[in-house]
C-alpha positions in Angstrom: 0.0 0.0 0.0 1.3 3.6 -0.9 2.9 5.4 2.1 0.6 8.1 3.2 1.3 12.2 2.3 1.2 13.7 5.2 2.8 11.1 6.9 5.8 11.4 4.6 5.9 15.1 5.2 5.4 14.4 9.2 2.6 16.4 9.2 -1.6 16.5 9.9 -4.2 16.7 7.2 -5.1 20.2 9.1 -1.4 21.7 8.2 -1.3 24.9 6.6 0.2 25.5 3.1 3.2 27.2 5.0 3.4 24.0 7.1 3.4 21.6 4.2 6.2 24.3 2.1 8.1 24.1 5.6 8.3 20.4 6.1 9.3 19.7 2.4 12.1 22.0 2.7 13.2 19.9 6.1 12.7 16.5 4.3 14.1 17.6 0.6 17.1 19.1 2.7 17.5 16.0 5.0 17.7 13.4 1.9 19.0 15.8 -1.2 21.3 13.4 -3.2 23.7 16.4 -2.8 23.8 15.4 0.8 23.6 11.4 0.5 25.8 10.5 -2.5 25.0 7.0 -3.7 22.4 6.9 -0.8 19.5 5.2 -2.7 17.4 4.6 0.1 17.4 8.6 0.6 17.1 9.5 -3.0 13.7 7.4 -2.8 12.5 9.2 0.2 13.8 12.3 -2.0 11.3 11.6 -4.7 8.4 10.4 -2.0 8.4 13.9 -0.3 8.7 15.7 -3.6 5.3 13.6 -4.8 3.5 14.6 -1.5 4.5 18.2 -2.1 3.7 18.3 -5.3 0.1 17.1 -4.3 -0.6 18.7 -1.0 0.7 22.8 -2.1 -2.0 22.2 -4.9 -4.9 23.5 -3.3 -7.2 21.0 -6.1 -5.2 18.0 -5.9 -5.0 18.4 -2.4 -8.7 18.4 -2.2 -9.4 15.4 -4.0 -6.5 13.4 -2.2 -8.0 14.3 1.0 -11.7 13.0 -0.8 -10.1 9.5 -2.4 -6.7 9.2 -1.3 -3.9 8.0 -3.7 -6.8 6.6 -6.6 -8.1 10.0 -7.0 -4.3 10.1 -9.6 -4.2 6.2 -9.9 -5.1 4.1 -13.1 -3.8 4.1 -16.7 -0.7 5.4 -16.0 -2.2 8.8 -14.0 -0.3 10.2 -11.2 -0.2 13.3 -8.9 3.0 12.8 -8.5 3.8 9.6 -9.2 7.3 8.1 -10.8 8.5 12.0 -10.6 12.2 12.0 -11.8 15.1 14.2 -10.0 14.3 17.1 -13.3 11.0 16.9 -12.5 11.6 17.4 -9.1 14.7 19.8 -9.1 12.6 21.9 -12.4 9.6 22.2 -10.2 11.0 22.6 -7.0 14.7 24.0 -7.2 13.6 27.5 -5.8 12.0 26.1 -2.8 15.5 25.9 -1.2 16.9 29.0 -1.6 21.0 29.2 -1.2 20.8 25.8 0.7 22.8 24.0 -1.7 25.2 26.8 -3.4 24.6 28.5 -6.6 22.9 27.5 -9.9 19.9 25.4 -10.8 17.5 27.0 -8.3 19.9 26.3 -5.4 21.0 22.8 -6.7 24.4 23.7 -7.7 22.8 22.4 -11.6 19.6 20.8 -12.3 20.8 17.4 -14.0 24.1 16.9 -11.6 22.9 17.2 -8.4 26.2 19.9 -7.2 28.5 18.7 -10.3 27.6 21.7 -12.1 26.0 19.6 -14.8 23.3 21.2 -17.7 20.1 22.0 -16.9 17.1 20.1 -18.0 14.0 22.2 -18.5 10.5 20.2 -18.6 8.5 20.9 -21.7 5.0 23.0 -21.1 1.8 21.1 -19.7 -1.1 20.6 -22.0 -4.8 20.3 -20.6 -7.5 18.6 -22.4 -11.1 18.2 -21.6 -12.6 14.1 -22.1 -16.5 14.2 -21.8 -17.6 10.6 -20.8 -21.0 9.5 -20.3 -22.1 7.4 -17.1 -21.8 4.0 -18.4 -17.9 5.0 -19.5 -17.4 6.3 -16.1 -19.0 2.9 -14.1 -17.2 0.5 -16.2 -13.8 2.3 -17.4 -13.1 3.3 -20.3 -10.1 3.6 -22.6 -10.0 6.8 -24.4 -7.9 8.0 -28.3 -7.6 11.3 -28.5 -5.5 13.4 -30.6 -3.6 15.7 -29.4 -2.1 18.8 -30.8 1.8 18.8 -28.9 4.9 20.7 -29.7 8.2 18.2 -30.6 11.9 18.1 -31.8 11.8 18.8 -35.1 13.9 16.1 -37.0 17.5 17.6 -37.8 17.3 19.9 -35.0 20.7 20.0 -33.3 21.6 22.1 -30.4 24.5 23.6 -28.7 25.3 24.7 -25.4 25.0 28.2 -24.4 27.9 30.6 -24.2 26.2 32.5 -21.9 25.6 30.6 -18.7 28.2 27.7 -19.7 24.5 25.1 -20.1 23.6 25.6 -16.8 20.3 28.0 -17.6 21.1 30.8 -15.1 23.6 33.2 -14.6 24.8 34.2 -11.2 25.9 37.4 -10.1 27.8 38.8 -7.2 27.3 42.3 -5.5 29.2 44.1 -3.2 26.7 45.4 -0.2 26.8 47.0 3.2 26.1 43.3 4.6 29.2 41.8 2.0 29.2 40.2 -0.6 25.9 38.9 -2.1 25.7 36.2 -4.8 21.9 35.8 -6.8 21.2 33.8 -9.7 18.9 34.6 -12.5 17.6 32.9 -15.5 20.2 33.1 -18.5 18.6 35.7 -20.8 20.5 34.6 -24.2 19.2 31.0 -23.6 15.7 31.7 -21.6 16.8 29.1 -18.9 17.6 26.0 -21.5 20.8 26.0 -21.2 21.2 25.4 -24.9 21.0 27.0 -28.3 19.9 26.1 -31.8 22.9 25.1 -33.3 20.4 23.5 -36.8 17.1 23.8 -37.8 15.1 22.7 -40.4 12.8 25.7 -42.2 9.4 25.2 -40.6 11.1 25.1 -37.0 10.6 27.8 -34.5 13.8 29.4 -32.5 13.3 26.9 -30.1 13.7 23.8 -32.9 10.3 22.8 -32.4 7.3 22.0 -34.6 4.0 21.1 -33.7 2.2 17.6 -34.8 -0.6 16.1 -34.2 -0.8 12.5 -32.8 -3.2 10.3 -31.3 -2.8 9.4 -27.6 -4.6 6.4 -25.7 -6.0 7.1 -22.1 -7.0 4.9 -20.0 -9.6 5.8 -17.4 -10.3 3.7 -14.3 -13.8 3.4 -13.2 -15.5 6.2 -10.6 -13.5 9.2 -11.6 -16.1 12.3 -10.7 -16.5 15.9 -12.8 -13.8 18.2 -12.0 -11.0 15.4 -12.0 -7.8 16.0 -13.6 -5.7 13.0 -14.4 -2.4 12.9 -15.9 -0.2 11.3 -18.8 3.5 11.8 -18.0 5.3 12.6 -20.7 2.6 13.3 -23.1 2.9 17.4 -23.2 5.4 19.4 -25.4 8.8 18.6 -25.8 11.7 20.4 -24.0 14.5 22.3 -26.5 17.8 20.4 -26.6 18.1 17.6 -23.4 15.1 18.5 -21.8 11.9 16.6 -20.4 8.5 16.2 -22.1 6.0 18.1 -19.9 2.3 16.4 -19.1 -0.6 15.7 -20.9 -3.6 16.6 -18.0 -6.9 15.5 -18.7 -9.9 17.1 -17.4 -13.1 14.7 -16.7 -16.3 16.3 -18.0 -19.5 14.1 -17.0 -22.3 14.1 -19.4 -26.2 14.6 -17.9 -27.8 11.1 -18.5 -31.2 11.6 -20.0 -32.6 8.6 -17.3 -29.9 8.5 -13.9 -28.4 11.2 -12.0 -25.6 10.8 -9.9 -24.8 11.3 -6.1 -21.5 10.4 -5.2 -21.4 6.6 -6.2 -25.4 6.0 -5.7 -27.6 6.6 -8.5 -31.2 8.1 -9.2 -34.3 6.6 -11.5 -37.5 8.5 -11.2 -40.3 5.6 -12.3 -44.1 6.8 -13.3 -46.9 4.5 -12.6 -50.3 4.6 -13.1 -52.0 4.4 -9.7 -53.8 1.1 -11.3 -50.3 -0.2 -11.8 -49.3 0.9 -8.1 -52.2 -0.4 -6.5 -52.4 -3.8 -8.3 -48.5 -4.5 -8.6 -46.5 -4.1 -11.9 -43.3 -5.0 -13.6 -41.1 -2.4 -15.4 -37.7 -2.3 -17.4 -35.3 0.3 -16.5 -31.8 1.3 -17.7 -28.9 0.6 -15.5 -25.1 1.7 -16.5 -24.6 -2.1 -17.1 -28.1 -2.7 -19.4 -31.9 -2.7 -18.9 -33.3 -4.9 -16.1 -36.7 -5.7 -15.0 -37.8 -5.1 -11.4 -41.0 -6.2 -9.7 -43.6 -3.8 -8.0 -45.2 -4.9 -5.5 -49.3 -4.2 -4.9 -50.2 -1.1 -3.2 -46.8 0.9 -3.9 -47.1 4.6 -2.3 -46.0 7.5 -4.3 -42.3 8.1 -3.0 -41.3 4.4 -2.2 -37.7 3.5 -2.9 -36.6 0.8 -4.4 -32.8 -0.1 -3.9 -31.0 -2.0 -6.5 -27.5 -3.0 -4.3 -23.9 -2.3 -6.1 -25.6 -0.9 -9.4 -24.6 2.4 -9.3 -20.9 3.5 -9.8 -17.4 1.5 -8.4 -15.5 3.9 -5.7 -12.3 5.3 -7.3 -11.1 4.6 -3.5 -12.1 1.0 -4.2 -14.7 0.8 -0.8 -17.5 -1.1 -3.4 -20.5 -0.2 -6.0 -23.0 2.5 -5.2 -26.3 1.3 -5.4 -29.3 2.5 -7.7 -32.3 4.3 -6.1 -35.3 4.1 -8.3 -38.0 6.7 -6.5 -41.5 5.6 -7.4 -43.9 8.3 -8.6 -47.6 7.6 -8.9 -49.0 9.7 -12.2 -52.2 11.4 -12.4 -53.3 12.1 -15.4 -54.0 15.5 -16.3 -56.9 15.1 -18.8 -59.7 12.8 -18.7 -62.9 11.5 -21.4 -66.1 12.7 -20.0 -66.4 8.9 -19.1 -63.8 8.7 -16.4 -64.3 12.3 -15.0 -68.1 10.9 -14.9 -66.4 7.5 -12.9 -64.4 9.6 -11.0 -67.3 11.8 -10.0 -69.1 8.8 -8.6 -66.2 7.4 -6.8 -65.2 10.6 -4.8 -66.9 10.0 -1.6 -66.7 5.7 -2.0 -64.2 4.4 0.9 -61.8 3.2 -2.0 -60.4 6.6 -2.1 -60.0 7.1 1.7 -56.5 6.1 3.0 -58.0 3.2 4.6 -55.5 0.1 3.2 -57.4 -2.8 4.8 -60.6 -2.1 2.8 -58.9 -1.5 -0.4 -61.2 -4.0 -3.2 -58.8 -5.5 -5.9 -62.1 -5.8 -8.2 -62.2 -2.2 -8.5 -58.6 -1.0 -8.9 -58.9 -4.0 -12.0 -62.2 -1.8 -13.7 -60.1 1.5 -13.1 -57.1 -0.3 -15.2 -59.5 -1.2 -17.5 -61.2 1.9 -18.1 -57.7 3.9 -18.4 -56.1 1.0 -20.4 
């Protein structure tokens, strides 16, 4: 079982987002690979704080981890945070640390060396998508082809590193003040942080080598993600310039109405009609499930507002606690126009103890001419 977030981070779920930042820093500090060379057993707890950072400071993500726990970024390859490399880490996070670690890359002394003053990676830009998917998709899971607009490499492209900043993306400077010497680093302006330049392009490419190209990418979805959720495909945004990292693909979930069932949390909603002939003798009806039509059995002398609870129907728990069920409300209809024949029935039967709410004198005889007559 996945090692809890805030139990990595040695916090509570009530922490602040100052508390989460703080205890990163103490935990990224504590196991930097600067600090534990060929340590792998603190380069792992490295990238298991990063992953609960990167979850918990996101005010959305943190929400729905704190509503499903680690499946709310599970399944087909999704992740909040999950398999997070040291660039992703060191490109997202570098400037958490400040000077902690000396100079360039964001305080790591060089984003792909760890201290060896090595080239920077950069990450390629996110891209976000919207997937609509209608209930039966999201009960039963669905796998997804979308294609996807994303910026790459353009073949030929060849790069060279940057004069300016020697690869490493920024440039530091050192000032003389009336507290001593100062050192700051800034992103490389020749380069905009890459830490490389074009050194070929073909014609088409922009000044960053890149052209954009349309491809078709396959998503899996696990069953019971809700609106609002935004999943993620590693590796499927646009390219990086030069050694860089392909950013993220993050999809969206949409949920589309369903013209029969609505949705509460994993339970779902039928409203049936019935003719109060139909209630009061007993019926049997087809309705749609997310899994197919079934039939279900009323029994005699239903009451408008009766429900009727069809166990592990509804939607599977992304946290995987079971199968909502499928609540189907029972609605006695009136009609709203009658023949001069039944208002004239109707008219005779308005004082007759069938219509009083007197159960053990209703007749089954006359419910039986009543079904006839509207029939």
């Amino acid at each position: 079982m996945k090692e809890d977030f805030y139990d990595i981070l040695g916090i509570s779920k009530g922490a602040s987002a100052a508390e989460i930042k703080k205890a990163y820093r103490k935990k990224a500090i504590e196991y930097h690979p600067d600090k534990n060379p060929g340590d792998t057993a603190a380069e792992e707890k490295f990238k298991k704080a990063a992953e609960a950072y990167e979850v918990l400071s996101d005010p959305d993500k943190k929400a729905r981890y704190d509503q499903y726990g680690h499946q709310a970024f599970e399944g087909g390859g999704f992740g909040g945070g999950g398999g997070m490399n040291m660039d992703d880490i060191f490109s997202q996070f570098g400037d958490i640390f400040g000077g902690a670690f000396g100079g360039g890359g964001g305080g790591f002394g060089g984003f792909g060396g760890f201290g060896g003053g090595g080239q920077r990676r950069v990450k390629g830009s996110n891209l976000r998508i919207r997937v609509k998917l209608t209930l039966e998709e999201i009960a039963n899971g669905v796998e997804k082809k979308i294609k996807v607009k994303r910026k790459k490499v353009a073949p030929g492209t060849t790069y060279k590193t940057c004069s300016t900043c020697n690869g490493h993306g920024q440039v530091t400077k050192i000032q003389n003040t009336i507290l001593g010497r100062m050192q700051t680093a800034a992103t490389c302006g020749t380069c905009k942080g890459a830490g490389q330049m074009i050194d070929k392009a073909p014609s088409g490419a922009d000044a960053f080598g890149m052209i954009a190209d349309e491809e078709t990418v396959s998503i899996k979805i696990p069953a019971g993600v809700v609106d609002g959720m935004q999943l993620k495909v590693s590796g499927r945004g646009n390219d990086a310039p030069g050694n860089g990292i392909a950013g993220d693909l993050l999809v969206a979930i949409e949920e589309l109405p369903h013209d029969q069932l609505s949705r509460e949390g994993d339970n779902l909603h039928h409203d049936l009609y019935v003719s109060f002939s139909e209630a009061a003798l007993g019926t049997s009806k087809e309705i749609e499930t997310v899994s197919g039509k079934v039939r279900i059995k009323i029994e005699p002398g239903a009451q408008s507002g009766k429900i009727l609870r069809l166990r592990n129907k509804g939607i599977p728990s992304i946290n995987g606690y079971g199968t909502g069920d499928l609540l189907v409300h029972i609605n006695v209809w009136t009609p709203r126009s009658l023949t001069k024949e039944q208002k004239d029935f109707f008219e005779k039967m308005k004082n007759d103890d069938h219509f009083t709410p007197r159960p053990e004198k209703e007749d089954k005889s006359f419910f039986e001419k009543v079904k006839d007559m509207f029939s």
